[in-house]
C-alpha positions in Angstrom: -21.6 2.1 8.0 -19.5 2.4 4.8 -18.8 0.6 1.6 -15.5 -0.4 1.0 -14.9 2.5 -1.2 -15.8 4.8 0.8 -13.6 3.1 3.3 -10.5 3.0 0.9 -10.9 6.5 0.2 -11.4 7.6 4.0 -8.4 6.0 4.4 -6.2 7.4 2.0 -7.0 10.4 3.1 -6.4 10.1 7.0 -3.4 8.0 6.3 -1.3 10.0 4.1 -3.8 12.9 3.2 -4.0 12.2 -0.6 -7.9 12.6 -1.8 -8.2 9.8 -4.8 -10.1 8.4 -7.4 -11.4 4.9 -6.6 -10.2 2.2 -9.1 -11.3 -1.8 -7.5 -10.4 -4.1 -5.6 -7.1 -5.6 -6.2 -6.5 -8.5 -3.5 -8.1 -10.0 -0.7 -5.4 -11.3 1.7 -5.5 -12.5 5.0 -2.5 -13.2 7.5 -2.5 -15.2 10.5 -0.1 -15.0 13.4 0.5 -16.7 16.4 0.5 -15.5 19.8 3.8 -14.6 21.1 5.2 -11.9 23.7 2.4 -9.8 25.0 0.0 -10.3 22.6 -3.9 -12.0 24.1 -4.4 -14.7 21.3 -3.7 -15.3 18.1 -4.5 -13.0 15.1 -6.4 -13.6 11.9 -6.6 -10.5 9.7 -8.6 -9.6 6.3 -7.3 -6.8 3.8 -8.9 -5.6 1.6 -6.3 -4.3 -1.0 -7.8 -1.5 -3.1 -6.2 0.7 -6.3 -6.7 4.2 -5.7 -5.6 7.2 -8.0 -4.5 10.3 -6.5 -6.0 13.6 -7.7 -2.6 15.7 -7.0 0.3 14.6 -5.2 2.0 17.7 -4.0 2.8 16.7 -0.5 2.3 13.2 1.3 1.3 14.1 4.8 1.4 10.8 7.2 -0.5 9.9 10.2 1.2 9.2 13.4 1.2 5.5 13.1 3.7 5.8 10.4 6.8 7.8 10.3 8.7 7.6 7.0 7.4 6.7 3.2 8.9 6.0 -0.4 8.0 5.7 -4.1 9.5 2.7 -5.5 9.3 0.3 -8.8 8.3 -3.1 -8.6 12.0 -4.5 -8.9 12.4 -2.5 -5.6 10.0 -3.2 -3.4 10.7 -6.9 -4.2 14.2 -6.1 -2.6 12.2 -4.6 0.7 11.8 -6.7 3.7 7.9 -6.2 3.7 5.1 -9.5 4.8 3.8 -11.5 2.1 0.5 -9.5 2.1 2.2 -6.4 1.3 4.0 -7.5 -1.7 1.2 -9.8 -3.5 -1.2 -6.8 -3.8 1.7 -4.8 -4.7 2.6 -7.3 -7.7 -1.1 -7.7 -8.5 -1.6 -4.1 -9.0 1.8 -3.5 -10.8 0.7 -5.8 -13.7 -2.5 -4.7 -13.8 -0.9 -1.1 -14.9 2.1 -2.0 -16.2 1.2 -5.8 -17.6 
């Protein structure tokens, strides 16, 4: 078992091998899709967004789920084409820092 702490930070670092300082949650968001093509049933999901803090970023490092990354500013990513419950943590944490 782990908290969700330790569970932000576990990810982190398996995802893209940054080790981090754990700052709260941000969001809870949850996203619902309907069956379609191969998939068994429908899908219900729960995030739990968190805001980390990297100790050191010298080199990102991504698992094999995921093949490509970027560092963008709030006005970006609101031009990316990313789900709903990508962007409202993203906003959510962005005025939390930058207000």
């Amino acid at each position: 078992m782990e908290t969700i702490k330790e569970a932000a930070l576990r990810k982190a670092k398996e995802e893209v091998n940054l080790d981090c300082q754990f700052q709260g949650i941000v969001s809870i968001e949850e996203s619902m899709f309907k069956r379609v093509g191969k998939m068994a049933t429908d899908t219900h999901t729960v995030n739990i967004c968190c805001k980390l803090v990297a100790d050191s970023i010298t080199e990102v490092t991504l698992e094999e789920q995921h093949n490509s990354h970027i560092w963008v500013t709030i006005d970006n990513a609101e031009k990316l084409d990313v789900h709903p419950c990508v962007m409202s943590p993203l906003k959510k944490v962005f005025n939390q820092v930058y207000g």
